[in-house]
C-alpha positions as CSV (number, residue, x, y, z in Angstrom):
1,X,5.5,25.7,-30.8
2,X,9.1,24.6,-30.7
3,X,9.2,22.2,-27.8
4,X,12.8,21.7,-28.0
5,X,12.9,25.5,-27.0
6,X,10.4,25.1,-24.2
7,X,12.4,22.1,-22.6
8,X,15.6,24.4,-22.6
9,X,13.9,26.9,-21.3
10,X,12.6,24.7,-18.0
11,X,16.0,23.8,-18.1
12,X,17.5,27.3,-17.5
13,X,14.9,27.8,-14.8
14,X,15.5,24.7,-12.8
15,X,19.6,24.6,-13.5
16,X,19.3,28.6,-12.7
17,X,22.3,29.2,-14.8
18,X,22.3,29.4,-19.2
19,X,25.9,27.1,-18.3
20,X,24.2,24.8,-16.0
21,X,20.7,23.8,-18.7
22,X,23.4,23.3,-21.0
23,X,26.1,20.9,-19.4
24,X,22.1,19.2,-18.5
25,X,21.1,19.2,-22.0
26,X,24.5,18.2,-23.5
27,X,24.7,21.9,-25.4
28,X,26.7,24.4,-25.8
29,X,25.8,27.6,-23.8
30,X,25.5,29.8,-27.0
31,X,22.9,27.3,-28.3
32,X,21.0,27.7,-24.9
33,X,21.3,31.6,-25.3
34,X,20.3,31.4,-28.6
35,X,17.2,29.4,-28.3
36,X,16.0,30.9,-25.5
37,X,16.4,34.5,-27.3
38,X,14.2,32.5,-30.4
39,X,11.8,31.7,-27.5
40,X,11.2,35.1,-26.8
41,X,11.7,36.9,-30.2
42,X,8.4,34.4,-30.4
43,X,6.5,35.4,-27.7
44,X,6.9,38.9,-28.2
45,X,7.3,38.9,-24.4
46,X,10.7,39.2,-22.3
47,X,10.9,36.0,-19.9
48,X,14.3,36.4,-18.2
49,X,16.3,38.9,-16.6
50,X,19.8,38.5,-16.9
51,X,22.5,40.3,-15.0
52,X,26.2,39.3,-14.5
53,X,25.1,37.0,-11.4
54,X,22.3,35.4,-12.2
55,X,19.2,34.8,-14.4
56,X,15.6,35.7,-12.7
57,X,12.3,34.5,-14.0
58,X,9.9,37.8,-15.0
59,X,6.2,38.0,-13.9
60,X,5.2,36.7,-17.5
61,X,8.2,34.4,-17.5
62,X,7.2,32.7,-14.1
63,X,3.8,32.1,-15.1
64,X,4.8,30.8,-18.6
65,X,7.2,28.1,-16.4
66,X,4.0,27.5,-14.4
67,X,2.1,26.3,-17.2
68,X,4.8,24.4,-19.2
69,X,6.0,22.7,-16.0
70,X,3.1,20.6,-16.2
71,X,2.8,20.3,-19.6
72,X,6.3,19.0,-19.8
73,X,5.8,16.5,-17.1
74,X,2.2,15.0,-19.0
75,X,4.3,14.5,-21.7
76,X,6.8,12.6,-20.1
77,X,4.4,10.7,-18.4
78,X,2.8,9.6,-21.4
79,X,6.2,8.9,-22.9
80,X,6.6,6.8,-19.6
81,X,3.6,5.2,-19.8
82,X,4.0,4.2,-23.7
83,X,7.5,2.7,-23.5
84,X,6.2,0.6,-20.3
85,X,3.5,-1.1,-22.7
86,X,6.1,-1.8,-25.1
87,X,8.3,-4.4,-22.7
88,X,7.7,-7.7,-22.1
89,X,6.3,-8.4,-18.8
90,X,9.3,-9.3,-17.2
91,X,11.6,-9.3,-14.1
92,X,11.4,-9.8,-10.5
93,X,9.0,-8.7,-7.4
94,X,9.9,-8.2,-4.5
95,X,7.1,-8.8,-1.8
96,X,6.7,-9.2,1.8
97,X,3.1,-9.8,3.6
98,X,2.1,-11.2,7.0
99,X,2.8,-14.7,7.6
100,X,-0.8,-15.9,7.8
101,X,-2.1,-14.0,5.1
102,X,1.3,-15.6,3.0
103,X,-0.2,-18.8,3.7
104,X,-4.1,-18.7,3.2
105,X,-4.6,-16.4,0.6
106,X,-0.9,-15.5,-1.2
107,X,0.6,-18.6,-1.6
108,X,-2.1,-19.9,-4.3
109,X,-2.1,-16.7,-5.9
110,X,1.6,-16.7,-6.3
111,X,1.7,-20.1,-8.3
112,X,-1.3,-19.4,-10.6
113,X,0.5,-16.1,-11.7
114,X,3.9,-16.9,-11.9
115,X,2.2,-19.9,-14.5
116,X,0.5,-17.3,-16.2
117,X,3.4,-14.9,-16.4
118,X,7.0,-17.1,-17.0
119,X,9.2,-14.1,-17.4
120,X,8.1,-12.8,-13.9
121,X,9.9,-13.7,-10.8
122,X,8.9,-13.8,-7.5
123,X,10.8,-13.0,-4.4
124,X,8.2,-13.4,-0.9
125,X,9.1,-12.5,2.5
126,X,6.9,-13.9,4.8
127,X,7.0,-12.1,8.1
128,X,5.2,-10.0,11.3
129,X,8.2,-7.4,11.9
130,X,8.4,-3.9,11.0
131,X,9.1,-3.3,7.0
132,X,10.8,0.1,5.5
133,X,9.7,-0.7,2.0
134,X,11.8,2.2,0.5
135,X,15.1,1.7,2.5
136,X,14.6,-2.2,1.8
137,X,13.6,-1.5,-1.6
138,X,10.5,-3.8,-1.4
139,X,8.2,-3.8,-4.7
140,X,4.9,-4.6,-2.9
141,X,3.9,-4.8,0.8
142,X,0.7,-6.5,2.5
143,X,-0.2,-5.7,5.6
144,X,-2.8,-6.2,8.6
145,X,-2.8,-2.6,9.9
146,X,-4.1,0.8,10.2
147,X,-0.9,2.7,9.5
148,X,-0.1,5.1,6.9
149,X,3.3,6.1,5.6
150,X,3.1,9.5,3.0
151,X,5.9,8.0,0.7
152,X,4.1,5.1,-0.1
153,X,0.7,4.7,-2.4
154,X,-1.7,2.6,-0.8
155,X,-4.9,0.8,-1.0
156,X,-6.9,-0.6,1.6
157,X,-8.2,-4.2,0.4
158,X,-10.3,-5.8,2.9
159,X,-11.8,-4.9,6.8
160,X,-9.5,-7.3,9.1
161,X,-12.3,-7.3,11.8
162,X,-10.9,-9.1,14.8
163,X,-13.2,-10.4,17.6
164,X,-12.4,-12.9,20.6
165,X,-12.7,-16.4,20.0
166,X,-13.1,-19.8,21.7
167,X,-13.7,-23.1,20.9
168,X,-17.3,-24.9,21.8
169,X,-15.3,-27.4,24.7
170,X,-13.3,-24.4,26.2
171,X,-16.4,-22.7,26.6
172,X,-19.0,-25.8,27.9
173,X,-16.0,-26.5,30.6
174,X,-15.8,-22.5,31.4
175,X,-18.7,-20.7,30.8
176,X,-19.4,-17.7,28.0
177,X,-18.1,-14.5,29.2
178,X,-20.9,-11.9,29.1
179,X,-19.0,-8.5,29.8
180,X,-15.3,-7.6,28.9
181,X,-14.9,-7.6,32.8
182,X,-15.2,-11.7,32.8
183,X,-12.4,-12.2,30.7
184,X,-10.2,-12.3,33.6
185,X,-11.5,-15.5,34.9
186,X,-10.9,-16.7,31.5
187,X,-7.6,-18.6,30.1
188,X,-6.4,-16.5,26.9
189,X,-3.9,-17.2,23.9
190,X,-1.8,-13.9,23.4
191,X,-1.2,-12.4,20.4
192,X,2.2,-9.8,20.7
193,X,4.5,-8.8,17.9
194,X,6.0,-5.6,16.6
195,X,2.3,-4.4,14.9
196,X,0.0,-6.7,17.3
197,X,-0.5,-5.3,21.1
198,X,-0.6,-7.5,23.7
199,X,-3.8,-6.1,25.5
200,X,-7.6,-7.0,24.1
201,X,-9.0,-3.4,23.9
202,X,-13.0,-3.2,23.6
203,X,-15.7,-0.4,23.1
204,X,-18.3,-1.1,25.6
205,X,-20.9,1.9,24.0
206,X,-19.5,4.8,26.0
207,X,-15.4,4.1,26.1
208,X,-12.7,1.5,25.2
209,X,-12.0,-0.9,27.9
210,X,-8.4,-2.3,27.9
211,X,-8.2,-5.9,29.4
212,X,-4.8,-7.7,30.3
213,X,-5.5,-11.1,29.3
214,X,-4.1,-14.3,31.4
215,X,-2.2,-16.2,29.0
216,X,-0.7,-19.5,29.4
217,X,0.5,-19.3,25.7
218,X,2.1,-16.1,23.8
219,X,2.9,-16.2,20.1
220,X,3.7,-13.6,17.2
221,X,1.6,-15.6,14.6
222,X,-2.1,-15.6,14.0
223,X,-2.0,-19.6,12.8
224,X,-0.9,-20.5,15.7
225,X,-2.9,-18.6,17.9
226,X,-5.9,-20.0,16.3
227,X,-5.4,-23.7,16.5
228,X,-4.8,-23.1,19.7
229,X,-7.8,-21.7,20.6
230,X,-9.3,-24.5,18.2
231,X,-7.6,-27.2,20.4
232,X,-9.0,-25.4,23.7
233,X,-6.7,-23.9,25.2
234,X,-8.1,-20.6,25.9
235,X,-9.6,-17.5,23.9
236,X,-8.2,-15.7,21.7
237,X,-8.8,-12.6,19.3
238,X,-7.7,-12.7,15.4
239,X,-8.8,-11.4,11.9
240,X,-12.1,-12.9,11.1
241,X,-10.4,-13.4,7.5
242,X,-7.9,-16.0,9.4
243,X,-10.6,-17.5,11.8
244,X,-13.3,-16.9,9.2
245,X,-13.1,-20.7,8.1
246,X,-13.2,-22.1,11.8
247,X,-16.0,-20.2,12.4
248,X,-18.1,-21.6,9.8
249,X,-17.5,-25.0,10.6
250,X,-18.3,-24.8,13.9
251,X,-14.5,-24.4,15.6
252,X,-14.6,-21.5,17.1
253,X,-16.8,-19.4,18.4
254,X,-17.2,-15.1,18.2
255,X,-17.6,-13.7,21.6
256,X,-18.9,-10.6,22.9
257,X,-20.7,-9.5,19.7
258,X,-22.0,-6.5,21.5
259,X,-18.4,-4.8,22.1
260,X,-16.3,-4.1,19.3
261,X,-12.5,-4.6,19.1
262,X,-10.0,-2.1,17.7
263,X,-10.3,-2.5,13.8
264,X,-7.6,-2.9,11.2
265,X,-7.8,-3.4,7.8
266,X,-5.1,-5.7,5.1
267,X,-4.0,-2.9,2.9
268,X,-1.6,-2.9,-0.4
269,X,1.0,-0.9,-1.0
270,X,4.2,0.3,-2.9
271,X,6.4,3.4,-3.3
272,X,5.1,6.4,-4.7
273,X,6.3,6.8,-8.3
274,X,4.7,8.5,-11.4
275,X,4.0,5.3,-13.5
276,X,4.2,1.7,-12.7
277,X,6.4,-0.9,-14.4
278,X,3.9,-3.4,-16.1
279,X,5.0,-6.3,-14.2
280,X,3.0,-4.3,-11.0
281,X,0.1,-3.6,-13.0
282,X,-0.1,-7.1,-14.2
283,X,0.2,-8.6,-10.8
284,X,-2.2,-6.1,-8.4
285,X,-4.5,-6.8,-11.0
286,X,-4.3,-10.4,-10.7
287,X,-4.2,-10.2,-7.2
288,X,-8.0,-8.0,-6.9
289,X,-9.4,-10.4,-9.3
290,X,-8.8,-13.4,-6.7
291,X,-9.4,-11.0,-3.9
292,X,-13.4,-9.9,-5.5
293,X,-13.6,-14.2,-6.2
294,X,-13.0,-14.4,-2.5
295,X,-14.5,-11.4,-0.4
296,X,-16.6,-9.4,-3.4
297,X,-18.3,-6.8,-1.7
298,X,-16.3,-6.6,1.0
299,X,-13.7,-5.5,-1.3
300,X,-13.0,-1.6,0.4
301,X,-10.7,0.1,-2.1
302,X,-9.7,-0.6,-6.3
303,X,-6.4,1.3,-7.7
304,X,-7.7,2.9,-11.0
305,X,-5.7,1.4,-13.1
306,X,-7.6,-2.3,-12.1
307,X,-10.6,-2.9,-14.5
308,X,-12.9,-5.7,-15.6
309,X,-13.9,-6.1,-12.0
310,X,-17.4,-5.2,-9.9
311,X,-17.5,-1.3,-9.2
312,X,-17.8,-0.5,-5.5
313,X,-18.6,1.9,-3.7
314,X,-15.7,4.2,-2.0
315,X,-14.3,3.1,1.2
316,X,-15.3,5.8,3.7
């Protein structure tokens, strides 16, 4: 098979013209014409009709484009792919993630990398607005949220599983709420920013119940909302993965166990595109292999490409 002839050929079909594939192709238009007549002298099979206005694809000729389409696109993949492994791991990232999850988990990560891999640059937003990673042109985005958005490839990492929260002294001085319905005796820390809603929502068994809490405090940040809650101030609800420290050590305490909050989950992602630069394939990789150190089985979802790690099972 002459591939040269099959590429002019795709060509022809997607410029729709013999003129147009060969302004594409950098040809003349009798070399188009003639190779595409070769193609067919070949084939023994007619793959074009051509009139004075335009060229149209026959029934073989469509599903030979069908076929070779693909083929064509493999190989240019591959191609892709190879010349990818052949660069030096090089050049910059541009990342934005919540500010808590910056701060706990990222900021480590980024210095042990960048260590790893000097010809990599790193630039980090740190934020809680709203990101358009294509329009921005952001490499790599981490988020607390249970969003999708079709032009993006994403994983989700870990189960943020927020609960409501106090501390053991806010709690001796004003009792444990029992029922979602006693939070409104209760002082609360607010948590409100462009992907955190204001109101606690709760599933009691039957529906959600939607409480307004009382706050003498607002804030857009998770840190803060948590050291306040660990200085007594009030309850509060965050990730367990932020609290999940506090807890442990006997700072804060999980309340009403027995009704689930709305879940949300920290999820990776970056702009569809049919291979990845190695410099992302170097770092995601880096990134699960501290992520399974930290939270191993709780580890939901694992981008093929990612080996060397635990297998787990699917996230449902």
């Amino acid at each position: 098979m002459d591939l040269n002839r099959v590429q002019i050929f795709a060509q022809v079909v997607e410029q729709g013209s013999f003129t147009g594939a060969a302004k594409a192709l950098g040809l003349t238009k009798a070399t188009v014409s003639r190779k595409i007549a070769e193609l067919e002298a070949d084939t023994g099979t007619q793959l074009l009709f051509r009139t004075t206005r335009a060229l149209k694809l026959t029934e073989a000729g469509s599903g030979y484009y069908n076929r070779i389409n693909k083929i064509l696109s493999d190989l240019q993949s591959a191609e892709n792919q190879l010349s990818a492994h052949q660069q030096l791991i090089k050049g910059n990232l541009k990342i934005v993630c919540p500010i808590e999850l910056g701060q706990l988990f990222l900021g480590p990560i980024f210095a042990q990398f960048l260590a790893l891999y000097p010809e990599i640059t790193i630039e980090a937003e740190l934020t809680n607005r709203k990101v358009d990673v294509i329009e921005e042109g952001i490499d790599l985005l981490f988020q607390i949220t249970d969003a999708t958005d079709h032009r993006l490839q994403t994983y989700s990492m870990v189960n943020a599983y927020k609960s409501l929260m106090a501390s053991p002294d806010y709690l001796a001085k004003h009792g444990t709420p029992k029922v979602p319905q006693d939070l409104a005796q209760h002082k609360a820390i607010r948590l409100q920013s462009a992907h955190i809603e204001g109101a606690w929502k709760l599933f009691d068994g039957k529906s959600w119940v939607e409480i307004e809490p009382v706050a003498q405090l607002t804030v857009n940040n998770v840190t803060i909302a948590r050291e306040a809650a660990i200085a007594g101030l009030g309850i509060t609800a965050v990730p367990s993965i932020i609290a999940q420290e506090a807890i442990e050590n006997g700072y804060l305490v999980p309340l009403l166990d027995d009704y689930p909050m709305v879940q949300t989950k920290v999820v990776l992602s970056y702009p569809k595109r049919a291979y990845l630069p190695r410099k992302y394939r170097v770092f995601i990789e880096f990134i699960y292999a501290a992520l399974f150190k930290r939270w191993g089985a709780q580890v939901l979802e694992v981008p093929d490409f990612v080996t060397g790690l635990p297998q787990i099972q699917p996230a449902r």
